[in-house]
C-alpha positions, 0 to 999 in steps of 0.5 A: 525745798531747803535753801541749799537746793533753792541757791543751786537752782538759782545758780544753775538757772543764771548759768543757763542764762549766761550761756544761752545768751553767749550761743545766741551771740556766737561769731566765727572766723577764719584763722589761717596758719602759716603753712595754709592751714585754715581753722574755724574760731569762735570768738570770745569777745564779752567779758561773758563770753572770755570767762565761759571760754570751752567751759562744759563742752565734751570736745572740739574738731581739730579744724576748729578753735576759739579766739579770746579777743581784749581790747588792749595788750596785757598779761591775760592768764587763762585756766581749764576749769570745767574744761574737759579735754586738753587744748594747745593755747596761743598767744598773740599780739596786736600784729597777730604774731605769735608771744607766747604758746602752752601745748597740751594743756591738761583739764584741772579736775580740782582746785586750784587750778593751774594758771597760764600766763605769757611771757609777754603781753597779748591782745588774743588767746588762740586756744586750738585741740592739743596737738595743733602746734606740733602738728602745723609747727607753730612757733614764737613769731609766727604770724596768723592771720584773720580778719575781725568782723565788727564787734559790738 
């Protein structure tokens, strides 16, 4: 086998790893959105886990979503590469209030990539099926609310 086909191998084995590893560590909450809508989030609590994100899924329902979780508030820009279908991002302080929101956010088919980054700092990214935000109006100042189970 050349040494090209070894490092694609090596390379896919190790993602294999990584995402195996972030299936086995999955935790889900609920996130209730100010007119009672509630929705089912995947957490994204490792380093891993935040820089998989929905990277390689076909899809996700309009009743769930995945919630990137940081330790302290900050400007966190996210991008869609090997993302395959658009999303709606929000994000949220400390106090769970909504700072920042980018609707319709299109897959990056190649690089560069787009990033998006907030106009104020965040402790979490909510990222919800394109439409959320228009179909439950959802705005700056809007506070949702869920509970964390213990993180580590």
């Amino acid at each position: 086998m050349r040494k090209e086909g070894q490092k694609l191998l090596v390379i896919g084995f190790c993602l294999l790893i990584i995402v195996n590893l972030s299936i086995n560590e999955r935790k889900f909450i609920k996130i209730t959105f100010p007119d009672g809508y509630k929705i089912t989030a995947e957490l994204a609590i490792t380093e891993e886990q935040r820089q998989l994100g929905l990277m390689f899924r076909k899809g996700m329902k309009e009743d769930q979503g995945m919630l990137f979780i940081f330790e302290e508030e900050d400007y966190y820009s996210f991008w869609m590469k090997n993302t395959y279908f658009p999303l709606d991002m929000l994000w949220l302080d400390s106090n769970r209030l909504i700072v920042h929101i980018e609707e319709d956010v299109p897959p990056c088919p190649s690089e560069p990539c787009p990033s998006y980054t907030p106009e104020r700092p965040a402790r979490y990214v909510l990222e919800l099926v394109s439409g959320s935000v228009r179909k439950h109006g959802l705005k700056i100042g809007d506070r949702l609310d869920f509970i964390l189970p213990p993180l580590r």
